[in-house]
C-alpha positions, 0 to 999 in steps of 0.5 A: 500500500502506497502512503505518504509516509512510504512516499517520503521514504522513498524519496529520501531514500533517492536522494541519499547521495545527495543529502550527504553531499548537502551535509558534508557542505552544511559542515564545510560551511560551518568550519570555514565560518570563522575565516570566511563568515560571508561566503559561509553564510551564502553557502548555508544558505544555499544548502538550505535552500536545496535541501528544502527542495530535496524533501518538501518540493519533491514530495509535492511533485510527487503527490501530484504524479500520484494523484494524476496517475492514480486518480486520472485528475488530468488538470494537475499536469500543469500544476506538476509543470509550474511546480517543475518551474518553481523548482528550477528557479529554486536551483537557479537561486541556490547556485546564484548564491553558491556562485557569489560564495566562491566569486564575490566578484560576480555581483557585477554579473547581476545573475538575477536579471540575466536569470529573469531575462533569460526565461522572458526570452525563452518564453517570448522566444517560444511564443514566437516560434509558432507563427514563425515556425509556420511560415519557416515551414511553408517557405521550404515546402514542409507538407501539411500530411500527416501533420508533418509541419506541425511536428517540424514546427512544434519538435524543431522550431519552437525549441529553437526559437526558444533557446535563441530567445533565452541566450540573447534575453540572457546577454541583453539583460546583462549588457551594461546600462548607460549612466545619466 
């Protein structure tokens, strides 16, 4: 019988290399806190921050799949996929912090909103991928039987177009700003 509890132990049980790993850097953090209280600080934090996600947003993705599985409650599939989005910007987070604890320097990077710009970018670049796709298509003679240029235009365009707008989202929401 599958129950929260068998759940939670399975998913800890998964995880173990990893939760190990988050503890020898909880007390690698707490042994350089006296040489480097900034770094160590960022790094506890950081650690904290994955570990959260290790037990508290795996159970819930998993309680989503359960359920979606079990009971066929077909509308939890884009609570599963924002849930998948959450955690992604959750790792983003954690490694933005982890990166300023050994490069102190990179706070001139704004890893922030180079983060956000790349995700805008990603989307919009998404977004525009259909239309654009289509009329990709159509110009090079992709057919429409069995839709063929469907499948050209949602497995190779979209993607494309998708990556495209996330590096130049990333570069030009990183570009220096004029001073006034």
């Amino acid at each position: 019988m599958n129950n929260g509890f068998s759940n939670l132990v399975s998913l800890l049980i998964t995880q173990l290399p990893m939760l190990i790993v988050y503890a020898v850097g909880l007390m690698t953090a707490h042994s350089y806190r006296q040489q480097f209280p900034q770094a160590s600080n960022r790094l506890t934090w950081a650690i904290l921050i994955l570990v959260t996600d290790a037990i508290i947003l795996s159970l819930a993705s998993q309680w989503i799949l359960n359920r979606v599985v079990m009971q066929g409650e077909r509308e939890l599939y884009t609570v599963a996929a924002g849930l998948g989005l959450v955690r992604s910007l959750v790792h983003a987070w954690a490694f933005i912090l982890i990166l300023n604890a050994i490069f102190p320097s990179l706070k001139g990077i704004q890893l922030p909103r180079r983060l956000l710009g790349g995700v805008l970018g990603l989307l919009i670049g998404g977004a525009l991928g259909l239309p654009l796709g289509d009329a990709i298509a159509a110009s090079i003679g992709v057919t429409s039987f069995e839709g063929a240029r469907g499948y050209f235009v949602v497995l190779l365009m979209v993607p494309l177009f998708a990556i495209v707008g996330a590096v130049l989202g990333f570069l030009i929401a990183g570009a220096p700003r004029p001073v006034q």
